[in-house]
VOKESE-169238 format. One record per residue (C-alpha): residue number from 1; x, y, z. Coordinates in pm, 1 decimal. Layout:
REM VOKESE-169238
nugu pos = NUM&east = X&north = Y&up = Z
...
This chain:
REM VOKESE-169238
nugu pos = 1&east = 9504.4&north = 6824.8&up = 9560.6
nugu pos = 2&east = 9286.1&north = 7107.5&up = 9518.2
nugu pos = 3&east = 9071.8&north = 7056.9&up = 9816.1
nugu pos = 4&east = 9389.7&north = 6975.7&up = 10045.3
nugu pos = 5&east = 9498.1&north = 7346.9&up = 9917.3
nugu pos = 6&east = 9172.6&north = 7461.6&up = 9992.8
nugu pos = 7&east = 9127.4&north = 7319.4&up = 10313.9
nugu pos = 8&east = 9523.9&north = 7407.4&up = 10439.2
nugu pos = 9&east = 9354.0&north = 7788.3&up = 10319.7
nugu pos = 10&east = 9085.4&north = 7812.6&up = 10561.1
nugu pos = 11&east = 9282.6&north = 7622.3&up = 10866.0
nugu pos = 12&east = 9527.6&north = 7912.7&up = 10806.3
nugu pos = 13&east = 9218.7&north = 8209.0&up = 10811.6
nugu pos = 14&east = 9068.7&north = 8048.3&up = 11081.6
nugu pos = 15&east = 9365.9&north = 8082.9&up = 11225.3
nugu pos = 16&east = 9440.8&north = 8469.9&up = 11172.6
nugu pos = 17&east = 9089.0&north = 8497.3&up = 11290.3
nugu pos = 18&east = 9114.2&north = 8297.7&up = 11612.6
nugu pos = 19&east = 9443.2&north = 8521.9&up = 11677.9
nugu pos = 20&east = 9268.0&north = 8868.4&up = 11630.1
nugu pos = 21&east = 8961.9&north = 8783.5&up = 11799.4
nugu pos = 22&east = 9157.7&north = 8609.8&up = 12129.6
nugu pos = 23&east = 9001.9&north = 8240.8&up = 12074.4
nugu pos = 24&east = 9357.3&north = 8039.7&up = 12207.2
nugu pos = 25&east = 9144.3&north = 7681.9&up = 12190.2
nugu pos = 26&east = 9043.0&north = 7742.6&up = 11797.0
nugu pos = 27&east = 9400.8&north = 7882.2&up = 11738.2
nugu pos = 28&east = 9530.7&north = 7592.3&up = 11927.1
nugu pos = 29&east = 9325.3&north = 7350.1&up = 11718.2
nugu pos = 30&east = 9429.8&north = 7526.6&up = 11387.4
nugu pos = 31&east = 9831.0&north = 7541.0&up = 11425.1
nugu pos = 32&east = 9813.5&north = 7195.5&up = 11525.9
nugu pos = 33&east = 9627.4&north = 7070.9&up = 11200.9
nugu pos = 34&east = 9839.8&north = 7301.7&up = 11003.4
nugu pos = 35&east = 10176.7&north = 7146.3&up = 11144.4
nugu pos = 36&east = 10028.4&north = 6749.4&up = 11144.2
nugu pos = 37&east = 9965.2&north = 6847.4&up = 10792.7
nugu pos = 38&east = 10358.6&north = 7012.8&up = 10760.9
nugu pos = 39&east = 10182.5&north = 7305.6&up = 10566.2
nugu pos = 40&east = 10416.5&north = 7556.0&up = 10447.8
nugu pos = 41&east = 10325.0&north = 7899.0&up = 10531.6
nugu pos = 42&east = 10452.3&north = 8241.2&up = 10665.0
nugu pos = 43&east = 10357.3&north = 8457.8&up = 10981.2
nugu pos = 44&east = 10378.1&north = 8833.3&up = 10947.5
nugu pos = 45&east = 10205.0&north = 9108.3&up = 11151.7
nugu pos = 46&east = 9921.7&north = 9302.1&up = 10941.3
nugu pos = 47&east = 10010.2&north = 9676.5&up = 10909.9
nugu pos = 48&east = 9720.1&north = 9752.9&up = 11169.0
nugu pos = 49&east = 9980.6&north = 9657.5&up = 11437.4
nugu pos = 50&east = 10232.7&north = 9874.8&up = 11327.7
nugu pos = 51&east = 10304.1&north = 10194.2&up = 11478.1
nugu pos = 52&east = 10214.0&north = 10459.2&up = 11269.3
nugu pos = 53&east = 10502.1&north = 10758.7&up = 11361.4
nugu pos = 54&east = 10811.8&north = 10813.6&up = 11215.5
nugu pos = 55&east = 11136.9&north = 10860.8&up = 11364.8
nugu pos = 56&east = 11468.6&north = 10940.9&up = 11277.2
nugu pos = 57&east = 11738.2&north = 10650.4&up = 11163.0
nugu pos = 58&east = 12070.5&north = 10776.9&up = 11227.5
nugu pos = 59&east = 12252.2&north = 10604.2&up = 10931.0
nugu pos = 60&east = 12657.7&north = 10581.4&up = 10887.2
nugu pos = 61&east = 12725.5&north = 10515.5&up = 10528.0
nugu pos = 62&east = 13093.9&north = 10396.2&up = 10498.5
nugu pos = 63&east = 13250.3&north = 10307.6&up = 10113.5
nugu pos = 64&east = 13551.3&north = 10110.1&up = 10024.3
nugu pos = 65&east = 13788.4&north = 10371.2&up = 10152.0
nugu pos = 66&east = 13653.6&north = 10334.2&up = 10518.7
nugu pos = 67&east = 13489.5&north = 10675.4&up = 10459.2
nugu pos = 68&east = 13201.8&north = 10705.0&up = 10731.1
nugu pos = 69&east = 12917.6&north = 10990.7&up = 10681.4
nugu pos = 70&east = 12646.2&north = 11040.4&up = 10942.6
nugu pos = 71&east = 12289.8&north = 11088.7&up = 10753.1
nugu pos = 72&east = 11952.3&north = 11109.1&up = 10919.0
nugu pos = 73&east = 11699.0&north = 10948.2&up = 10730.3
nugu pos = 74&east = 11343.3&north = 10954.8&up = 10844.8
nugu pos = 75&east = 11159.2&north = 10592.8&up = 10852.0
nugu pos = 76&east = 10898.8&north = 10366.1&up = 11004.3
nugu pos = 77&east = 10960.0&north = 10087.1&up = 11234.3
nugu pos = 78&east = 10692.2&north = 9853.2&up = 11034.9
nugu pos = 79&east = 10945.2&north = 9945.8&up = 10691.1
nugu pos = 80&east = 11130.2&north = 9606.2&up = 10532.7
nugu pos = 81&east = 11492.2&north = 9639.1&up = 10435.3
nugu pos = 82&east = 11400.4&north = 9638.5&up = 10056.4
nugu pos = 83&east = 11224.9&north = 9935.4&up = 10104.8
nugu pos = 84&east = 11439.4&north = 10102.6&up = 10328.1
nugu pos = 85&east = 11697.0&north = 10038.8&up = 10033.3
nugu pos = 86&east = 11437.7&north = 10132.2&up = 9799.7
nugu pos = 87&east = 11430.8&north = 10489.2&up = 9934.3
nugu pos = 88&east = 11838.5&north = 10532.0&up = 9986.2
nugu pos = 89&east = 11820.4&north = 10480.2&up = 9602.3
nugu pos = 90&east = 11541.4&north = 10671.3&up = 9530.4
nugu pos = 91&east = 11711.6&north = 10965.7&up = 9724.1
nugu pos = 92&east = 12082.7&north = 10946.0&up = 9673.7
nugu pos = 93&east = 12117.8&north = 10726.7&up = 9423.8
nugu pos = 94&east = 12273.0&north = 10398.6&up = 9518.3
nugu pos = 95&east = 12128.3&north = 10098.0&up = 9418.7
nugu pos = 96&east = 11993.2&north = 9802.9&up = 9599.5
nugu pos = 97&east = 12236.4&north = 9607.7&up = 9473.4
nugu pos = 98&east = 12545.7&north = 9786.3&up = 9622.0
nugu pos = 99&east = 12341.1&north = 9838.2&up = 9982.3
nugu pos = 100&east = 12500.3&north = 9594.8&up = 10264.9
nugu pos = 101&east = 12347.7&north = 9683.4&up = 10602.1
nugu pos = 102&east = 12433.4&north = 9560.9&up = 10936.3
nugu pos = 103&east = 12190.4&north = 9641.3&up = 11190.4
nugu pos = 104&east = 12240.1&north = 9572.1&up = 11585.0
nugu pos = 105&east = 12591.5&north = 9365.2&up = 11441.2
nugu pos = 106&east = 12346.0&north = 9182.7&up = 11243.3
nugu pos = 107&east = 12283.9&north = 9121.7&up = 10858.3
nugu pos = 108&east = 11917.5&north = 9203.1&up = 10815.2
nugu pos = 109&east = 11697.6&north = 9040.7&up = 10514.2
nugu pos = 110&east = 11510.1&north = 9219.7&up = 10284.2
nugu pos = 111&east = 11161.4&north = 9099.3&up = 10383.4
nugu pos = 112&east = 11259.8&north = 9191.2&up = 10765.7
nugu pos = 113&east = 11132.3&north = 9479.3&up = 10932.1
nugu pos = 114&east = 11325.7&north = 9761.4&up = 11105.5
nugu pos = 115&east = 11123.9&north = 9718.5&up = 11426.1
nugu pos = 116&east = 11259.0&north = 9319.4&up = 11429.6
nugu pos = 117&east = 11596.3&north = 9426.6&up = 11418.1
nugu pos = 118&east = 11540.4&north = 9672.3&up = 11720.3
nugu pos = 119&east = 11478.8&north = 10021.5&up = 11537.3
nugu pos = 120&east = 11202.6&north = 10177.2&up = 11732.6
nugu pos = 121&east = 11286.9&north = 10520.9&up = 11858.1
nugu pos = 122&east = 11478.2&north = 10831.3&up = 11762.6
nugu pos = 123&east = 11839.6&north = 10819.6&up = 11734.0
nugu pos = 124&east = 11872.2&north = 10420.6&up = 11727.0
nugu pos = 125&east = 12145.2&north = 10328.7&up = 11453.0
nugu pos = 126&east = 12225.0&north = 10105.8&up = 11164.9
nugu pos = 127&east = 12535.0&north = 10107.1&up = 10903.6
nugu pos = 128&east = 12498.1&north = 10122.3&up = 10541.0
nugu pos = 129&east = 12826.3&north = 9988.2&up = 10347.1
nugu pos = 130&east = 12861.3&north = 10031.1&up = 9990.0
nugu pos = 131&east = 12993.9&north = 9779.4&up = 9805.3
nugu pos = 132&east = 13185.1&north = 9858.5&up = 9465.3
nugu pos = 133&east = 12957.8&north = 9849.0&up = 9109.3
nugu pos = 134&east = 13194.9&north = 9606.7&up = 8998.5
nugu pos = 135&east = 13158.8&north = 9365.6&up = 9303.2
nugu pos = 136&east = 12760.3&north = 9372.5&up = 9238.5
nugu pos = 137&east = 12825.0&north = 9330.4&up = 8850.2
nugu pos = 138&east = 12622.9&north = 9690.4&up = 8786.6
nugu pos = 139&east = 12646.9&north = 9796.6&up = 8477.8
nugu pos = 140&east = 12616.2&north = 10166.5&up = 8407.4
nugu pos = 141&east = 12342.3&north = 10168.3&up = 8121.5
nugu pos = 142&east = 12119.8&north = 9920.9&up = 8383.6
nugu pos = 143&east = 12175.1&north = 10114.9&up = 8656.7
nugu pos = 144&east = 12045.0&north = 10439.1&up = 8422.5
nugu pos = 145&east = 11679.0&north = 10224.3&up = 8345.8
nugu pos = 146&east = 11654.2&north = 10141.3&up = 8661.8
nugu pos = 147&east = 11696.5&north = 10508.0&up = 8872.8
nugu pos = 148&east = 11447.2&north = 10645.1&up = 8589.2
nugu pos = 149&east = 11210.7&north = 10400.9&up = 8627.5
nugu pos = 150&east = 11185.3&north = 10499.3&up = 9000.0
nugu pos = 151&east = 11144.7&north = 10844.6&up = 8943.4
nugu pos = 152&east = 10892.9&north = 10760.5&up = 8720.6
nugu pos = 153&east = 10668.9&north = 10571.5&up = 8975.8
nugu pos = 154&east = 10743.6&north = 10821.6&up = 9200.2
nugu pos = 155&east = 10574.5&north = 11049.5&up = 8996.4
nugu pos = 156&east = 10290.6&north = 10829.9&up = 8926.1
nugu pos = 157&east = 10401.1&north = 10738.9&up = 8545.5
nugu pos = 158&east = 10411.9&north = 10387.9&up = 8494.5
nugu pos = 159&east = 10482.7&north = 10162.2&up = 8166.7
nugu pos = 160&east = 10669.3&north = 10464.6&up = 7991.3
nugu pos = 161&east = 11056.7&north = 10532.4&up = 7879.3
nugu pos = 162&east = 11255.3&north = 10899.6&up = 7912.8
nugu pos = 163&east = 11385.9&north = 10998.3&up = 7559.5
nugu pos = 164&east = 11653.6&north = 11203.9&up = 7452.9
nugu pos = 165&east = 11521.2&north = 11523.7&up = 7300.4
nugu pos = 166&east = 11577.8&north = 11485.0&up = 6883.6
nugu pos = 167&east = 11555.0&north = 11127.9&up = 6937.1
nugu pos = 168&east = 11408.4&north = 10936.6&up = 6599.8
nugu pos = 169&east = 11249.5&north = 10693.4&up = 6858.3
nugu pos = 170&east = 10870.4&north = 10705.5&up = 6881.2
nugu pos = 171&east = 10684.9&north = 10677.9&up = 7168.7
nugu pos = 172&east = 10369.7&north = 10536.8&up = 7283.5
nugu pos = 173&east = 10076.5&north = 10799.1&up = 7272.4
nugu pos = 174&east = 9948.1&north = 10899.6&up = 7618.4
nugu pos = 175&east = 9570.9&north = 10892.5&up = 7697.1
nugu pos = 176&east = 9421.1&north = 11186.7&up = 7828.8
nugu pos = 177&east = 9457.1&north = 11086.1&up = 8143.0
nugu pos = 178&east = 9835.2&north = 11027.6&up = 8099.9
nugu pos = 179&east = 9849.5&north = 11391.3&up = 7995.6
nugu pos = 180&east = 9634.0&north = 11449.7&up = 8293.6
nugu pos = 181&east = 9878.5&north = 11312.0&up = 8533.2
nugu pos = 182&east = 10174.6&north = 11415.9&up = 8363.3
nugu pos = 183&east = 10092.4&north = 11743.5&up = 8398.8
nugu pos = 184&east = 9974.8&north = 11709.6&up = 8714.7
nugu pos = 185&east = 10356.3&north = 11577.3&up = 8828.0
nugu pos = 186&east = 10517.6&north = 11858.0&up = 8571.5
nugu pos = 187&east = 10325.4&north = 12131.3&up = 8797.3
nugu pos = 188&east = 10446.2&north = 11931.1&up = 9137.1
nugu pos = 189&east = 10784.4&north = 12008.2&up = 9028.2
nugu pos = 190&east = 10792.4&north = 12362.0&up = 8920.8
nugu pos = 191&east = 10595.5&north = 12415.3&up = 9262.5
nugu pos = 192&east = 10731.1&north = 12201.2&up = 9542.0
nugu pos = 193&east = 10573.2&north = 12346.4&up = 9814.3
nugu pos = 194&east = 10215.9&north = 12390.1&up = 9714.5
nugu pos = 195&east = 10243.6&north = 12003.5&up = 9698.6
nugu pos = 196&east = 10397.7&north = 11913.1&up = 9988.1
nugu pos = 197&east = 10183.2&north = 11877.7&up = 10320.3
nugu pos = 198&east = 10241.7&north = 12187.4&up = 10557.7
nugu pos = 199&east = 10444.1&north = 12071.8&up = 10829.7
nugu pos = 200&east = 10413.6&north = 12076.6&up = 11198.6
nugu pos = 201&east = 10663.4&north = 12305.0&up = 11385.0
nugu pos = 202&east = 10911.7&north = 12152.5&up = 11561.6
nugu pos = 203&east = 10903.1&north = 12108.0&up = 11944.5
nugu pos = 204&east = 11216.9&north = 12119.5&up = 12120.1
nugu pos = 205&east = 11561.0&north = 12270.7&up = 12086.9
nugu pos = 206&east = 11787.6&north = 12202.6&up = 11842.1
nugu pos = 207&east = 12150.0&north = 12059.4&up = 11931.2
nugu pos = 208&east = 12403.8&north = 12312.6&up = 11752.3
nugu pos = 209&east = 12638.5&north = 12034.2&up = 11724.1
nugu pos = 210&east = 12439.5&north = 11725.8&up = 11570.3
nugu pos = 211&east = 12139.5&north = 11960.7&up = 11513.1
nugu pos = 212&east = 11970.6&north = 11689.7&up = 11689.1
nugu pos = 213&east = 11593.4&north = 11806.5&up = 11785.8
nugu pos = 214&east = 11620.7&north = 11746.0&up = 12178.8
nugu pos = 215&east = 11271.1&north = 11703.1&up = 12392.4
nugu pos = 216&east = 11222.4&north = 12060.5&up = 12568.1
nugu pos = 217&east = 11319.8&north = 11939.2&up = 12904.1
nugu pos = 218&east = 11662.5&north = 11794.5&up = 12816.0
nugu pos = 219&east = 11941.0&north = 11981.7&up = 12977.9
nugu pos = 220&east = 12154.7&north = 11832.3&up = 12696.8
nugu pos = 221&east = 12164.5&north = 11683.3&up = 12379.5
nugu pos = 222&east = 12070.6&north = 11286.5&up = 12398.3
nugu pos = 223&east = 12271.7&north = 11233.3&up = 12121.1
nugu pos = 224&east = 12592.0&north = 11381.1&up = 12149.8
nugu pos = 225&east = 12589.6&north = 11583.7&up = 12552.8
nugu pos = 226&east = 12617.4&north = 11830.5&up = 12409.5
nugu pos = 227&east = 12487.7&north = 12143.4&up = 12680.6
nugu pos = 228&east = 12097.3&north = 12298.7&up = 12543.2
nugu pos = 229&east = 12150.2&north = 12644.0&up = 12408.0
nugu pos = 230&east = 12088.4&north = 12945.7&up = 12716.2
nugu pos = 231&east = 11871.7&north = 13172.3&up = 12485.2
nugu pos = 232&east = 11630.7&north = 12864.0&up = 12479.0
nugu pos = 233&east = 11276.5&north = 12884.6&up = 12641.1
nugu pos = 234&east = 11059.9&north = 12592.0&up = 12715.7
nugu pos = 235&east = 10705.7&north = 12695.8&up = 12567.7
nugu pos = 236&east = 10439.0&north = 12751.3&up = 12837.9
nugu pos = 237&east = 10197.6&north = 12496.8&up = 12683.0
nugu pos = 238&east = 10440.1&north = 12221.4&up = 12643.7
nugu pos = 239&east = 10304.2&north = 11875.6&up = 12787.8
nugu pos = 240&east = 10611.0&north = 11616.5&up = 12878.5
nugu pos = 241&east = 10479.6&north = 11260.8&up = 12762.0
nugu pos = 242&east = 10530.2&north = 10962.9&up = 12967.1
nugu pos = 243&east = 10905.8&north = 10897.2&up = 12908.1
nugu pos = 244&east = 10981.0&north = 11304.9&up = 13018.0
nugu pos = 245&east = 10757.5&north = 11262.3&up = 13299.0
nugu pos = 246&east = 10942.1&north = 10933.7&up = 13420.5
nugu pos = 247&east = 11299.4&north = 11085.9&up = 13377.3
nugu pos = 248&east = 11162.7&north = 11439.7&up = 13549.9
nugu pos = 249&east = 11078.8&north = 11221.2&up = 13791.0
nugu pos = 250&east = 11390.9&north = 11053.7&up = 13833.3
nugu pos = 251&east = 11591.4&north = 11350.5&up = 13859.2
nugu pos = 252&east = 11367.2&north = 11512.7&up = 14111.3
nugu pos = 253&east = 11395.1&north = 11207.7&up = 14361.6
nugu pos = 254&east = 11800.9&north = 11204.9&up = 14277.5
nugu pos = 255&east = 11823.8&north = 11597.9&up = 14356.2
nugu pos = 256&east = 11641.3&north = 11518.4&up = 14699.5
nugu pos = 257&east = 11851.8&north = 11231.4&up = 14796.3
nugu pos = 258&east = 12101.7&north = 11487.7&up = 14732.7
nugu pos = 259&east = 11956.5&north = 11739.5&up = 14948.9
nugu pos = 260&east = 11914.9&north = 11509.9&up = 15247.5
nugu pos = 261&east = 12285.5&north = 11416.3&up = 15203.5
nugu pos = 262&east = 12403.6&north = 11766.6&up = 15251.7
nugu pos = 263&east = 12205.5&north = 11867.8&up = 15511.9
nugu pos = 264&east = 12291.4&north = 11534.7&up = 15682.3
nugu pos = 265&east = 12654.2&north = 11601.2&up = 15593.7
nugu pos = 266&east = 12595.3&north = 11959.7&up = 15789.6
nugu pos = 267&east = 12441.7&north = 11856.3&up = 16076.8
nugu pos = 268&east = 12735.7&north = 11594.8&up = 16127.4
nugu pos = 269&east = 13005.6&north = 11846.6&up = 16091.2
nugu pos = 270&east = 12806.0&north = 12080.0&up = 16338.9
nugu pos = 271&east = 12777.3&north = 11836.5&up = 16573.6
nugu pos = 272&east = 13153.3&north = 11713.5&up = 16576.3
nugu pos = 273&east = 13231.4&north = 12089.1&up = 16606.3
nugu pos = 274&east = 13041.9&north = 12156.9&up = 16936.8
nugu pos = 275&east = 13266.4&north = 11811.2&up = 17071.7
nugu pos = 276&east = 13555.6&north = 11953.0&up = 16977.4
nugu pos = 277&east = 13466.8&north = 12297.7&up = 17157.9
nugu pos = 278&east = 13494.2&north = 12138.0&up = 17530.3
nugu pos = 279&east = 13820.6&north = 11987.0&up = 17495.7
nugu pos = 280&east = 14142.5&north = 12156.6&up = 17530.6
nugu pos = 281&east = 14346.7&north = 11907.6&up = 17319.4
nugu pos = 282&east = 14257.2&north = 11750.3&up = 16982.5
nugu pos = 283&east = 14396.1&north = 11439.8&up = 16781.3
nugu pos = 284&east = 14572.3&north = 11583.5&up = 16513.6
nugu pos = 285&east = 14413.7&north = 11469.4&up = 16169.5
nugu pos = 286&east = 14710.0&north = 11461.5&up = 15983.1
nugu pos = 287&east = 15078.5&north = 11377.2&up = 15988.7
nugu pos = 288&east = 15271.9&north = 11623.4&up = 16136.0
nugu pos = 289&east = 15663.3&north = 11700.7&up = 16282.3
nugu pos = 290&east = 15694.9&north = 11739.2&up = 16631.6
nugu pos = 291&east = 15893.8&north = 12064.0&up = 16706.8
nugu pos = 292&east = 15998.9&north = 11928.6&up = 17054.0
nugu pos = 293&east = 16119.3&north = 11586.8&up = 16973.8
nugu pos = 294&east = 16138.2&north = 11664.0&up = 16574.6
nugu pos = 295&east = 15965.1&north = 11319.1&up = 16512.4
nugu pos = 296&east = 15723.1&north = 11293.3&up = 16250.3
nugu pos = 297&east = 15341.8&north = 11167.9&up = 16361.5
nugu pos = 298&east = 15150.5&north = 10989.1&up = 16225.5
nugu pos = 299&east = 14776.5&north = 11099.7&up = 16193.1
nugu pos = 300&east = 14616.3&north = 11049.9&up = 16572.3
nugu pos = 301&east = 14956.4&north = 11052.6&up = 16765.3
nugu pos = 302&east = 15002.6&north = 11367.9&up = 16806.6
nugu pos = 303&east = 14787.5&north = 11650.9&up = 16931.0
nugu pos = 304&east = 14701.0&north = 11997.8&up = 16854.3
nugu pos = 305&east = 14598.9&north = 12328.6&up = 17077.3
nugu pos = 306&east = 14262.2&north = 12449.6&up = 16991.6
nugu pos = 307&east = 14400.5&north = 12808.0&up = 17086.3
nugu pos = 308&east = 14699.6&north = 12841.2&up = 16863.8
nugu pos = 309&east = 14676.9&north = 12551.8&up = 16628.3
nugu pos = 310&east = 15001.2&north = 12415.3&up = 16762.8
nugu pos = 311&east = 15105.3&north = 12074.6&up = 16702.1
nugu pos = 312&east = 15316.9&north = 11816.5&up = 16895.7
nugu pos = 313&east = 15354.2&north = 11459.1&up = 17050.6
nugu pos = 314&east = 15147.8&north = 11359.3&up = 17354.5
């Protein structure tokens, strides 16, 4: 049994291996041995083939009461559900447990990725619903354990409980390098921002209705139309990437199709003007009431002076 085990383990390597490296015979060969053999095993992308940026998950959270508030959280596409739900808790405070999502009308797992469920750019949106503590069976006192035990591992501090101050309870003594690292976290707090990474200024303009950040050549907000701020200048060393330079693109060829359209439009009009200069009488282009006859014409029956503008039957 051991061996088989063994043997089912390096089919499966060879076949990662054969994948990465482009060999389709040896991967061939592999996956068929592995399925003769009815091997159970599991197919996931390495974090190497992940992209690496972040973008921003617009996120309506609706509770019992049909209540919906827009958030913006900012996420990768390589993240699973269980962390995504992970971080909801470790921010605001709900747990796991009362986190239903529905992504692209779908029920994602926890083990899924955003990126398999279609979350890939800016703006792209899912729905968190909160269910009801008593519907998940959350009790109060585990719910307490559980959001301090995150923001202990969030600090770094694992295998430890928070006391009440005066509390008769004895805890376990901290190494040094406990100390080290509590102190470490203690001074993280008390100063945020000599922690935190500096950050890169934003480029774009900012919607003032959604506060969206919009790509500096947008006209108008992608997210909600709204028109881009007049005050706003486009810096000088701004590059468009690929997607600008496609829709710049777009709307330049539009604006001349335009362009020939009116100018074709004018030479038409010219043209049916310098007809209508050599002739005496014109088709009238519009219903009109004979003042001879007092009959009303229809468009083309009756005719009109190019002099005086007058209008009556032929």
């Amino acid at each position: 049994m051991e061996e088989a085990t063994q043997k089912a383990e390096q089919q499966a390597l060879k076949l990662a291996a054969a994948i990465r490296g482009g060999d389709e015979k040896a991967a061939q060969q592999c996956a068929l041995w592995l399925a003769e053999q009815r091997i159970p095993l599991a197919v996931q992308l390495q974090e190497e083939a992940d992209p690496k940026q972040d973008i921003r998950l617009w996120v309506g959270v609706e509770d019992a009461r049909m209540t919906t508030v827009p958030i913006y959280l900012k996420v990768r596409p390589c993240m699973t559900l269980a962390s995504l739900k992970d971080m909801v808790f470790l921010h605001y405070g709900f747990p796991p447990s009362i986190q239903q999502w529905v992504v692209g009308q779908r029920l994602p797992q926890d083990h899924e990725t955003l990126q398999y469920h279609g979350i890939q750019r800016d703006g792209d949106m899912a729905y968190l619903y909160l269910r009801s503590a008593k519907a998940a069976k959350l009790r109060k006192d585990t719910f307490q354990r559980e959001l301090e035990r995150r923001q202990l591992e969030e600090l770094g501090i694992e295998e430890a409980a928070l006391l009440p101050r005066g509390s008769t309870e004895t805890a376990a003594t901290p190494t040094p390098r406990d100390l080290a690292d509590i102190l470490d976290a203690e001074e993280q707090m008390e100063n945020p921002a000599a922690s935190l990474p500096a950050r890169s200024p934003k480029v774009g303009w900012e919607c003032p209705t959604c506060t969206f950040v919009n790509k500096p050549t947008r006209p108008g907000c992608e997210m909600c139309c709204a028109e881009r701020p007049k005050d706003y200048l486009m810096p000088d060393s701004y590059q468009p990437d690929k997607e600008e330079q496609v829709r710049l693109q777009k709307e330049e060829e539009a604006m001349r199709k335009y362009e020939q359209a009116k100018e074709q439009q004018k030479r038409d009009n010219y043209q049916q003007l310098l007809q209508l200069d050599g002739q005496s009488l014109v088709l009238s282009v519009a219903a009109v009431d004979c003042p001879i006859c007092f009959g009303t014409l229809e468009p083309g029956e009756g005719v009109t002076l190019r002099e005086c503008l007058h209008s009556f039957c032929k």
